[in-house]
C-alpha positions, -999 to 999 in steps of 0.1 A, spaced: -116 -417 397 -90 -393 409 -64 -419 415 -70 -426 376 -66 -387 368 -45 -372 389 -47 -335 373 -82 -339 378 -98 -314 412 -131 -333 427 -150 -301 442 -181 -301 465 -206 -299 437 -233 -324 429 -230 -334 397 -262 -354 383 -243 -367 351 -237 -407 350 -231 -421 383 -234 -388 404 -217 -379 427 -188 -346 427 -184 -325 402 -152 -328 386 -128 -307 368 -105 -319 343 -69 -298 335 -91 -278 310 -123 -275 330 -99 -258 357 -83 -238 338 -87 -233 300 -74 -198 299 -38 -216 289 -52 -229 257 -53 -207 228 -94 -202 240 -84 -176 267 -102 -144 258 -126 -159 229 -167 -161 234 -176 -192 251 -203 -217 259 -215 -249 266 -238 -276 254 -243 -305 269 -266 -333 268 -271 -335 302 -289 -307 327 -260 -298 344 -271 -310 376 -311 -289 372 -324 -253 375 -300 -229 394 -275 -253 404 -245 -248 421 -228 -268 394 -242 -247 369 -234 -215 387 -198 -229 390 -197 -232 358 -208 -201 340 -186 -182 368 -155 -200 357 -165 -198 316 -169 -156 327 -135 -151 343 -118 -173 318 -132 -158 282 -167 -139 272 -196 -149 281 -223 -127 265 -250 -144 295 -247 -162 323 -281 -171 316 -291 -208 306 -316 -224 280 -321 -255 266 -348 -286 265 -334 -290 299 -338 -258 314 -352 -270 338 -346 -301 345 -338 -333 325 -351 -332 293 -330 -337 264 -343 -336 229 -331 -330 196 -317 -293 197 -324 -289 158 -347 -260 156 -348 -254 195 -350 -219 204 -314 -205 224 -310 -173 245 -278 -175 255 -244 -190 251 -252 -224 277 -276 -248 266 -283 -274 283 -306 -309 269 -292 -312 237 -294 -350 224 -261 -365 217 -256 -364 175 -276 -331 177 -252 -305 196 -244 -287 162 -278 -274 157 -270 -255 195 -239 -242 185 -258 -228 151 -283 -213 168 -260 -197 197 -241 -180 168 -271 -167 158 -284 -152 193 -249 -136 196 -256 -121 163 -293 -109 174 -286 -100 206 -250 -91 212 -244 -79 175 -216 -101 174 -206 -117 146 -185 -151 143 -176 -166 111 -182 -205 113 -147 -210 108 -136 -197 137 -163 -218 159 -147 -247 178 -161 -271 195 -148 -300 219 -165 -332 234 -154 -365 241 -178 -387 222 -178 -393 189 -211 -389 180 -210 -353 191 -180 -347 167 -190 -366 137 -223 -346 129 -198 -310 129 -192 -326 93 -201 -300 67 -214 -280 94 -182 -253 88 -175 -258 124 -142 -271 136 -152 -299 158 -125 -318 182 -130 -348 201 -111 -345 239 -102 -371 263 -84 -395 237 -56 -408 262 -88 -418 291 -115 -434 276 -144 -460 292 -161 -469 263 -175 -443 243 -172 -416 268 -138 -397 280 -127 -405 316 -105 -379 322 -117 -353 305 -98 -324 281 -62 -323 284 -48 -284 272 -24 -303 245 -65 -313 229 -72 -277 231 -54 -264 197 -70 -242 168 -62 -266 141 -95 -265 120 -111 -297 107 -131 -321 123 -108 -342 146 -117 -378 163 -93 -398 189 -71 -420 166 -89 -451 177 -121 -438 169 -144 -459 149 -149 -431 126 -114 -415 125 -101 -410 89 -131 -416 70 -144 -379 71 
């Protein structure tokens, strides 16, 4: 897969998503303090587990997320807490900025509810206009729709099917607002 993405860094990580194997970090994943991010709160939400409970992957991640932007806990929640479990996150409970387990086409309900934790717990308050959030399947991005959220779909230039190959390029990292697909997205333009 490097040869195919050569920005791409293959670390020492197991990584339990699709085939297994190393984690690894597109341009973004390395370093997404050059987009106009650097500095803002941060999180993730995945569908996957990121690689089970205490992971070094997930402990790779949180660290970078912390030295990169704010991260109000390096804590994670989620249907797969701990361990593979993903569900539909509408109406499950988050405590923290990185959830992990949330069903493809129901990622938006995660993003609601960790605005309202940082609001609870942090006393930090973000309009939903100034939420963006970035994956590289369309049916993560479509269901932002009417949400408020600004939703962008990453890894247009790489794809294998439905899924990004590459991963997030920084030019895919901008803070136009909307909801934004890959131009040969099924679903591109009808929003």
């Amino acid at each position: 897969a490097l040869d195919s993405c050569p920005m791409n860094v293959e670390l020492p990580i197991y990584d339990s998503a699709y085939a297994t194997g190393h984690l690894t970090l597109s341009m973004v994943g390395q370093n997404y303090s050059k987009t106009f991010c650097a500095g803002c709160h941060v999180g993730i939400v995945t569908a996957g587990d990121g690689s089970g409970f205490n992971s070094p992957e997930r402990q790779l991640l949180a660290s970078k997320l912390g030295h990169q932007g704010t991260l109000a806990s390096q804590e994670w929640t989620g249907p797969s807490l701990h361990g593979e479990a993903r569900t539909n996150c509408s109406g499950v409970a988050v405590h923290s900025t990185l959830v992990v387990g949330c069903a493809d086409g129901t990622k938006q309900y995660a993003v609601a509810g960790i605005l309202s934790w940082l609001q609870e717990a942090h006393a930090v308050t973000i309009d939903s206009e100034n939420v963006w959030y970035f994956d590289d399947r369309e049916n993560n991005i479509a269901p932002f729709e009417g949400t408020g959220f600004n939703a962008r779909m990453v890894s247009c230039n790489t794809r294998e099917g439905p899924i990004g190959f590459c991963g997030a390029i920084r030019s895919e990292i901008i803070a136009t607002p909307g909801i934004a697909l890959c131009p040969s997205s099924s679903w591109a333009g009808m929003h």
